[in-house]
C-alpha positions in Angstrom: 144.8 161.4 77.4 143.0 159.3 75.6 139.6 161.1 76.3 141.2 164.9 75.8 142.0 163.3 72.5 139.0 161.9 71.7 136.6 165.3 72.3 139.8 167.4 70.5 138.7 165.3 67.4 135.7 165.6 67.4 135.0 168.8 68.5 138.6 171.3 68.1 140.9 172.1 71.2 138.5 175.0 72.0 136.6 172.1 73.3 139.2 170.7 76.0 139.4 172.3 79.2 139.8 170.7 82.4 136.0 170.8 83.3 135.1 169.2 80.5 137.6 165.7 81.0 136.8 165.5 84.5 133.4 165.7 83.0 133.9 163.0 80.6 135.8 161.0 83.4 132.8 161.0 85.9 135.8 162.9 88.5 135.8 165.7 90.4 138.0 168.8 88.1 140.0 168.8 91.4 140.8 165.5 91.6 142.3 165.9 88.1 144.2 168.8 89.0 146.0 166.2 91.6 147.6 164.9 88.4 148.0 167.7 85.5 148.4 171.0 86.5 147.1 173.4 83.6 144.7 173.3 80.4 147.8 173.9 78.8 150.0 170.9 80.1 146.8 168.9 79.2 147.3 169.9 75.5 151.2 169.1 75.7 150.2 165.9 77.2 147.8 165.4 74.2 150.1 166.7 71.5 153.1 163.7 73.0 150.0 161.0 72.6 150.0 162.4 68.9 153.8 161.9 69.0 153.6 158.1 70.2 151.4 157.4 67.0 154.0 158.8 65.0 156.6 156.7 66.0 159.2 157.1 63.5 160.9 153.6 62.6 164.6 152.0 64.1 166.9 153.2 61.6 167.4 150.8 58.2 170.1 151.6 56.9 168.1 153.1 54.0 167.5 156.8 54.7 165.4 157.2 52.0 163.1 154.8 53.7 163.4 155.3 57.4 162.1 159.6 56.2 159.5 158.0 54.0 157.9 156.1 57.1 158.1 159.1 59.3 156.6 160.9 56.5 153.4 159.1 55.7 153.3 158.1 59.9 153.2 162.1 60.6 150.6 163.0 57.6 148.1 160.1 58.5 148.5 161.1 62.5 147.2 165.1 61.3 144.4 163.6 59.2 143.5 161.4 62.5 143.8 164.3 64.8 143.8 167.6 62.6 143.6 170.0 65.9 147.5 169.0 66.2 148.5 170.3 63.0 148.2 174.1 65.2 151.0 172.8 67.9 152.8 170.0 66.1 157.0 171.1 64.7 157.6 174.4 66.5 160.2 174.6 69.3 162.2 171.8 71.1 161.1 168.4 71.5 157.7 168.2 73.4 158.4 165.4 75.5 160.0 161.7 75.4 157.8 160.2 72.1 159.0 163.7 70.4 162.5 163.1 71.6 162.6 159.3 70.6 161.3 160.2 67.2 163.9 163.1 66.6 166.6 160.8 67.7 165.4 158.2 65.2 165.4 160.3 62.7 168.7 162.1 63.4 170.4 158.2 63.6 168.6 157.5 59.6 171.0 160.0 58.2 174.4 158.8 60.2 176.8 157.6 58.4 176.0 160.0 55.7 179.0 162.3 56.4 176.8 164.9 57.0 177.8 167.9 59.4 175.5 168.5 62.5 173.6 171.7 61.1 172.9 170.0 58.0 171.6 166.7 59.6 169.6 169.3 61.3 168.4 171.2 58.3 167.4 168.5 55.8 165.4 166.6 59.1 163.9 170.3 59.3 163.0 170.6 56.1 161.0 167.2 55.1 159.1 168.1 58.6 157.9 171.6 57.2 156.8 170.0 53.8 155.0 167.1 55.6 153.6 170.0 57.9 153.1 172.2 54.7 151.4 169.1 53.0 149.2 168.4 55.7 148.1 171.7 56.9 146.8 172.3 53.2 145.5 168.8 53.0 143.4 169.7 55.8 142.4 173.2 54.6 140.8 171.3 51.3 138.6 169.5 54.1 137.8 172.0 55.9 136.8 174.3 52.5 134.8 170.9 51.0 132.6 170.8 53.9 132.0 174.3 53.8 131.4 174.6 50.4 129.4 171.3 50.6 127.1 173.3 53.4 126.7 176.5 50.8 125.7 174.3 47.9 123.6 171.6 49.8 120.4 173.9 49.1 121.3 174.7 45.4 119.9 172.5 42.6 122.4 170.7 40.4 122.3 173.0 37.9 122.8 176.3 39.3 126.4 174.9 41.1 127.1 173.6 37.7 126.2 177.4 35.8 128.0 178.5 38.9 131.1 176.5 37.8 130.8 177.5 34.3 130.8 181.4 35.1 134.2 181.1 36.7 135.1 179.2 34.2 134.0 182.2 31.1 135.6 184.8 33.5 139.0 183.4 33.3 138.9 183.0 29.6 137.7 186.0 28.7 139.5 188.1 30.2 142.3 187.5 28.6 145.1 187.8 31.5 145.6 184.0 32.8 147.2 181.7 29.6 148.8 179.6 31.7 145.7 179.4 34.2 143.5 178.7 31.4 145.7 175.9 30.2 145.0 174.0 33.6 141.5 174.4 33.6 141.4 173.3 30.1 143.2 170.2 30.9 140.8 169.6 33.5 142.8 169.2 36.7 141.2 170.3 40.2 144.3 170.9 42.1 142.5 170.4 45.2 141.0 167.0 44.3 140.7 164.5 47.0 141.7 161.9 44.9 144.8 162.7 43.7 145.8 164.1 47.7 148.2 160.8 47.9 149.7 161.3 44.8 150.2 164.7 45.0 152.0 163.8 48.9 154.1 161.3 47.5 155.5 163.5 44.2 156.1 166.3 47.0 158.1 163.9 49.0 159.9 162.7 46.5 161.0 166.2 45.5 162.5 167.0 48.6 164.5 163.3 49.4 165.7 163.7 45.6 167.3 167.1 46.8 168.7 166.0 49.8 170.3 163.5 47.9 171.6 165.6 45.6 173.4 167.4 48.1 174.6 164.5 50.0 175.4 162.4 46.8 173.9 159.4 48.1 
């Protein structure tokens, strides 16, 4: 798997296909049809290695904690391998490092006197805002290194005039107060250097409300 991981990350899932491992491998493609049947059992196979990097932790004791691990393990495995982020957290568990982790996690919220659905709905719901996170994480990247390929040919000062004219527009027209209060105040809400911070309040946020509802 390790290969089919390697040229997803490089290169996007569009660039896995059983020719091209075999390729990589120095095999024959029907040799490695002898151990994975389908393209698409290759890209389960890939997405459970993605699983076994996430390893969530044994639990603590300290919920809190043991979600907070998990949390940070699953964002830093999408930034490593940013293909997964289109087949990770839909449908049952993928396969036994998927199955392990959803156990751990269910096992950091025992003893919380929580009810099965809403063990179930509060795992569910710091999963889709680590996805969330993640996925737009990602689409800063992607839109950086776009923008990045667009601009690379401009001088200096025409991006910067560029900037500027967005900026005028939005002031004068008169429609966005609360708009123009953040561009005055001079925060990029995509900025790559505030991506951590911005995680961690976001995480916060969502243990503080399952707290609240479990009152611990």
């Amino acid at each position: 798997m390790d290969v089919a991981v390697t040229v997803a990350d490089s290169e996007g899932t569009e660039a896995v296909s059983m020719r091209r491992i075999a390729k990589e491998l120095q095999v024959g493609v029907m040799s490695l049809y002898w151990h994975i049947e389908s393209k698409e059992e290759l890209h389960q196979l890939m997405l459970e290695a993605v699983q076994a990097e996430i390893e969530a932790a044994d639990a603590s004791g300290d919920w809190r904690a043991d979600l907070t691990v998990y949390a940070r393990n699953t964002r830093a495995a999408m930034h490593r391998h940013r293909w997964a982020i289109d087949y990770i957290g839909g449908g049952p568990p993928s396969g036994p490092n998927d199955a392990r982790n959803a156990d751990q996690l269910i096992a950091a919220l025992d003893g919380l006197g929580l009810d099965v659905k809403t063990t179930l709905w509060a795992l569910m719901t710091v999963s889709t805002y680590v996805i969330g996170a993640a996925l737009r994480e990602i689409q800063e990247i992607r839109w950086e290194r776009v923008a990045e390929d667009t601009m690379s040919g401009m001088a200096e000062g025409d991006v910067a005039e560029m900037s500027a004219e967005l900026d005028r527009r939005v002031h004068n027209a008169g429609r966005y107060p609360h708009l123009v209060k953040i561009l005055d105040a001079g925060i990029d809400p995509d900025a790559a250097e505030t991506r951590d911070e911005r995680f961690e309040f976001g995480l916060s946020c969502v243990l503080d409300g399952i707290a609240a509802r479990t009152k611990r």
